[in-house]
N, C-alpha and C positions, 0 to 999 in steps of 0.2 A: 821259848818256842811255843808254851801253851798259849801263851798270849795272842802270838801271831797267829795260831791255828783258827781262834777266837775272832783277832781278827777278818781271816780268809770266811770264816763263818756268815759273819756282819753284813760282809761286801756280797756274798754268796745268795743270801736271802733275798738285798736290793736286786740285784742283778735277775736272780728268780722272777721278782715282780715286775721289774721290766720287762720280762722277757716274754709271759703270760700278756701283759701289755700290748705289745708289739705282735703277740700272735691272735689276741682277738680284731685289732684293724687288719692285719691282715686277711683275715678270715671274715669280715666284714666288709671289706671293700671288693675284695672279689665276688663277693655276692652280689653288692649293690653294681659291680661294672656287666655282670650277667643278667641282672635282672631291667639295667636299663639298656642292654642292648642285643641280648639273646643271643648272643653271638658266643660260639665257643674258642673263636678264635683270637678273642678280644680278651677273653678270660686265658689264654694261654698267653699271651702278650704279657699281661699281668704278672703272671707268674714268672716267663723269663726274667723279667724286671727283677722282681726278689732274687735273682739267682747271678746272672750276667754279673752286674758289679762286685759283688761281693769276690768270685773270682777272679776278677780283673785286679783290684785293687788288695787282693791279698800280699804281693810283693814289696807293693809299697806301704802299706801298713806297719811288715814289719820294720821298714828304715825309721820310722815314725815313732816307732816301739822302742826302739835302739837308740835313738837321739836325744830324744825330747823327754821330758820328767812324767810320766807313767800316769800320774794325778789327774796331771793335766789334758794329759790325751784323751782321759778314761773322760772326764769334766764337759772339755772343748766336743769330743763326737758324740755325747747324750743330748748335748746343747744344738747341735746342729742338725740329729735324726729327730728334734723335737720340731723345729722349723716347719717343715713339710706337713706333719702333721699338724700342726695348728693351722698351717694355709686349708689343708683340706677341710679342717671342721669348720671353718667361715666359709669357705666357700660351699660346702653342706649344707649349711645355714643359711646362705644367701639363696639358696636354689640356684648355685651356677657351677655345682662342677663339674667337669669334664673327663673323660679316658687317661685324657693327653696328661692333666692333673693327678689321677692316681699313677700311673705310667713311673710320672716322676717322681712324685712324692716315694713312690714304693723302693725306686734303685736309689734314692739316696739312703733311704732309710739302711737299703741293703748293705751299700759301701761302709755307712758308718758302723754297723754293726760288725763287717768284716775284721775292722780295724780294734773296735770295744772287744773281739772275742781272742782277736790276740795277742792284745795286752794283758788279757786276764789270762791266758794261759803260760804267758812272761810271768804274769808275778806268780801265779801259784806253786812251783818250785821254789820262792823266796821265802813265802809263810808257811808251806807244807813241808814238813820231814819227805824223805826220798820214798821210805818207807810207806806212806799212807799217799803217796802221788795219785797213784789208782781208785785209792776211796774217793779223795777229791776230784780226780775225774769225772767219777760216774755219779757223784752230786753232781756237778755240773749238767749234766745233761737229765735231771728233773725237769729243767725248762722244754727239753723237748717234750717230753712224756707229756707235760701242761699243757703243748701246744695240740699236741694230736686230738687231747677231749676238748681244747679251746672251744671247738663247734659246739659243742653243746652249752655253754654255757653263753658264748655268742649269739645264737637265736634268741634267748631268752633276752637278754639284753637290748637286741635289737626290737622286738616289740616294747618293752619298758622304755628307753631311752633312746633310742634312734640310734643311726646314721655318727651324728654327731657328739651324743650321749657320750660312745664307745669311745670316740677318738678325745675324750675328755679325759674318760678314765685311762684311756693309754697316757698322755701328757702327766697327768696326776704320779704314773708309776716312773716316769723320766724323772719328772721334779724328785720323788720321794730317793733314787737312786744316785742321780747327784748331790743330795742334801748327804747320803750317806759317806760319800766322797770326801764331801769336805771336812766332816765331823768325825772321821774314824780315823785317827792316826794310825800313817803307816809309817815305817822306818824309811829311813833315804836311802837303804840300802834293795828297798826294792821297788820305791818309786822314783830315784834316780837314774839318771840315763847311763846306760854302758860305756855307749858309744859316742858324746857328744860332739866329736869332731868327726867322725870320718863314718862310713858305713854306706853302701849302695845294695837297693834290690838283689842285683845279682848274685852278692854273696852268698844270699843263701841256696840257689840253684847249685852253687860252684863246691859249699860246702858238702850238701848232701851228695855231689856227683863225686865228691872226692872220698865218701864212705859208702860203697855200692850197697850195704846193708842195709845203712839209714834209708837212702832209694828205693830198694825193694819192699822195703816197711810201707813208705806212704806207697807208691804203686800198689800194693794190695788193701790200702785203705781204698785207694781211688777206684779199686775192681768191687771193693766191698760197697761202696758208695754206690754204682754203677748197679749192680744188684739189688740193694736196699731201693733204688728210685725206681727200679724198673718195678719192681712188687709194690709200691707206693701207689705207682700211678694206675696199676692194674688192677689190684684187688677191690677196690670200689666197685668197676664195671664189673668183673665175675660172680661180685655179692648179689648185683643189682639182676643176674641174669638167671638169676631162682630164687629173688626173695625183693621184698617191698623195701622201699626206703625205711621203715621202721626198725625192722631186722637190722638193715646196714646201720644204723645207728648204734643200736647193742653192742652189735662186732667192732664198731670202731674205737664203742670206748673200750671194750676188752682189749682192743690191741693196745690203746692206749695203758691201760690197765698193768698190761706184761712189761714195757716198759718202763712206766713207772714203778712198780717193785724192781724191775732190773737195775734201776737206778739206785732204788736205798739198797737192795742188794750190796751194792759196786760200793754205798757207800760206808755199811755196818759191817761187810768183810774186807774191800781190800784188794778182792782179787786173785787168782790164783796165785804163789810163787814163782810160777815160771811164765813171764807174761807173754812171752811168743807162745808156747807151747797153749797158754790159755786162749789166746785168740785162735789157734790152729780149732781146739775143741769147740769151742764156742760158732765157730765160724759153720763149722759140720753139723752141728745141735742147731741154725740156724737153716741149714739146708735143708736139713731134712721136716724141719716144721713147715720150710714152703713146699717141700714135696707132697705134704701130707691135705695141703690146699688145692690139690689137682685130682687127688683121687677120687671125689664125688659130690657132687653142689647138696651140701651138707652145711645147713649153718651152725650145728653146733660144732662139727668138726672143725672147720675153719675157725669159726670163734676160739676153738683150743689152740687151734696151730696159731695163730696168729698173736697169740699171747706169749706165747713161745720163742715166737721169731723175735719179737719184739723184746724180747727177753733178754736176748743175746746180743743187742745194739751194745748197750754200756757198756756191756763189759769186754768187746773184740773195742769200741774208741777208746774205753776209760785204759786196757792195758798199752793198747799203741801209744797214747799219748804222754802216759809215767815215762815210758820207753823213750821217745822222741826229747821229753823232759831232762832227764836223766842223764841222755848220753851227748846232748849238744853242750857244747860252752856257754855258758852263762852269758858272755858279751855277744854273741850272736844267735840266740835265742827267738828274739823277738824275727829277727830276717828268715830265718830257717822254719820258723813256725807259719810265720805268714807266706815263704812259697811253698809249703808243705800243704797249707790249707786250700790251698790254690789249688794243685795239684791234685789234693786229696778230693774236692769236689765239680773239679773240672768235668766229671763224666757226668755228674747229676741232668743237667740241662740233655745232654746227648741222648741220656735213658729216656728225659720224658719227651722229645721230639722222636724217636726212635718207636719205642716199644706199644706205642697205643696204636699205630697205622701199620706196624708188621701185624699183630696178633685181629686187627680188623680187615685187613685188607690180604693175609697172607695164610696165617693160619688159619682163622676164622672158615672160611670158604674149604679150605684141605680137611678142617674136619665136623664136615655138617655131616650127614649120612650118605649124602653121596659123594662126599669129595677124596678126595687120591689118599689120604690118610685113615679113613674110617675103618679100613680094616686093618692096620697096623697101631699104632701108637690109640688110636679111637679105642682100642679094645682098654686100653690104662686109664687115660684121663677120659675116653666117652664121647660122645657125637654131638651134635645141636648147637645152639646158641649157648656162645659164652665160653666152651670147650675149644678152642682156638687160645683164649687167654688160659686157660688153664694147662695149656701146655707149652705158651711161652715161659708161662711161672716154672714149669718143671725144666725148661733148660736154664732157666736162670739156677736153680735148684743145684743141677750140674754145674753151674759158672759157681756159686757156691762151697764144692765140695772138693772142686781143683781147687781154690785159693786156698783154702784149708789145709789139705796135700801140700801144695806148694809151701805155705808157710812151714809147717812139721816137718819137712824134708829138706826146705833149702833153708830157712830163713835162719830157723836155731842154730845150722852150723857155725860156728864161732860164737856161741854163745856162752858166756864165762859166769856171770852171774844172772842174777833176776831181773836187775834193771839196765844192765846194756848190753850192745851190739855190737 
């Protein structure tokens, strides 16, 4: 087992440098589709792009996971999210490319990735004891922590090496993560398929609905998700609306910062023992840090809280997902992980179509100084610019602290041990 842990280790690091990869073009290309067309609605385009497929294709991902030799999946979708990318760095280099070009490149890139992230969460149950499910989770999600500072080291890059430069270096960490593939033996018993003759999408809708528990797990992933995008997409514009772009940079790698320790946290403890009861705390520890970003356009406040918040990502995903690991069947794994993920991010796109045009167009105006709210809820979070989003953050705060509630009251009942439901 030390072995395989070693190996999970190997594939863990590749995957790491992909994944920093894959989030500096991302963070580069949306720059470059803003700065050649000013348009904020072209840059949001962009972004559904990232987001849309990956959901969409979650389901069949997992029939994919389930059928076909795990190797090869991992192999065949790095090989085909690298395609897109090479087109756009010729085409960068030719001076020809286009919206319509990033657009696509960006949702293939998306779907394959959907598919690369739940195959790796299929095999990690294979190489990982039951035991350390959760440390390996919340390794796992380092790559996001990389992603969030990606921006800073992306500028820098972007003057040294262009446009094209980046999407070089992204290509270079595909090559380097498939090379890892080939060269790291893994046993057949976790790159082998479960499933090889039978297995449809559906099943795992059918599975999860036939254990209302497992349901309410991802359902409160996908409320946690739905919260985590809304303060995503928010806290930029609140930072921006009593402090220069310079500050917002600080604050961003601080947040980055909290997650990243949250992450080697997740991955040097473990995790609570009780992993619903730990996502209950976490999720509340999580609330109240975005509460704590409403009370006064303070950047070192915020920069605390938001370390904080950030804190508590790993370890409410890394305990869900030991959870999720743990208590599905092995041969349906891969289906029930893939419409979980689906599920589980389904609300992300909602949040950020949703939550920037209520707190500008809705709150925003209710609480300037003279709007209908200034003397009620204005007396907590405060009046003027930017105090509109600080108090959609505070009801998300409240969306927060039910799921939390909810989890601790409903979720553990029938809870018999640590790792299932």
């Amino acid at each position: 087992m030390n072995r395989d842990v070693t190996r999970f280790a190997v594939v863990w690091v590749a995957s790491l440098l992909s994944g920093v990869g894959s989030a500096l073009t991302g963070f580069v290309l949306g720059v470059w589709v803003y700065q050649s067309t000013s348009s904020p609605t072209q840059f949001a385009l962009v972004l559904l792009c990232g987001l849309v497929p990956g959901i969409l294709v979650g389901p069949v991902a997992g029939v994919l996971v389930d059928r076909f030799d795990r190797r090869v999946v991992l192999v065949v979708t790095d090989g085909l999210a690298a395609v897109p990318t090479l087109a756009v760095a010729l085409l960068a280099s030719a001076d020809l490319l286009a919206v319509w070009h990033v657009c696509v490149a960006t949702a293939v890139t998306a779907a394959c990735a959907a598919v690369h992230l739940t195959t790796y969460q299929a095999m990690t149950p294979l190489l990982v004891p039951e035991r350390h499910l959760a440390r390996a989770n919340g390794l796992m999600q380092v790559a996001w922590a990389a992603q969030i500072a990606a921006p800073v080291l992306a500028g820098a890059l972007m003057v040294g090496v262009g446009l094209a430069g980046v999407l070089l270096i992204d290509l270079a960490t595909f090559a380097f993560a498939v090379l890892t593939l080939l060269v790291v033996r893994l046993p057949d018993s976790v790159v082998k398929a479960p499933s090889p003759d039978r297995g449809h999408f559906s099943e795992g809708w059918r599975h999860l609905r036939s254990r209302p528990q497992l349901l309410g797990l991802v359902l409160v992933q996908s409320g946690f998700n739905f919260a985590f995008a809304t303060a995503g997409v928010l806290v930029q514009p609140l930072i921006l609306s009593f402090a220069d772009a310079d500050v917002l940079g600080v604050l961003m790698l601080a947040g980055g910062a909290g997650m990243f320790c949250g992450s080697l946290a997740m991955g040097a403890w473990g995790g609570p023992r009780d992993r619903i009861g730990g996502m209950a705390l976490f999720m509340g520890i999580g609330g109240a840090a975005l509460f704590l970003h409403t009370l006064q356009p303070s950047p070192l406040l915020v920069g605390a809280a938001a370390a904080v918040f950030l804190f508590t990502l790993p370890v409410v995903n890394g305990c869900a997902q030991a959870v999720l690991q743990s208590a599905v069947d092995r041969d349906l794994l891969g289906r029930v992980l893939g419409t979980a993920n689906s599920l589980g991010t389904a609300t992300t796109p909602v949040a950020y179509l949703l939550a920037a045009p209520f707190a500008e167009f809705v709150t925003g105006p209710l609480l300037m100084p003279d709007g209908a709210l200034a003397g009620s809820f204005g007396a907590l979070v405060g009046t003027g610019p930017g105090r509109g989003i600080a108090f959609v953050l505070l009801l998300d705060a409240v969306l927060l602290a039910a799921l939390a509630l909810f989890t601790a009251l409903r979720l553990r009942q029938g809870v018999r041990d640590a790792a299932r439901i």
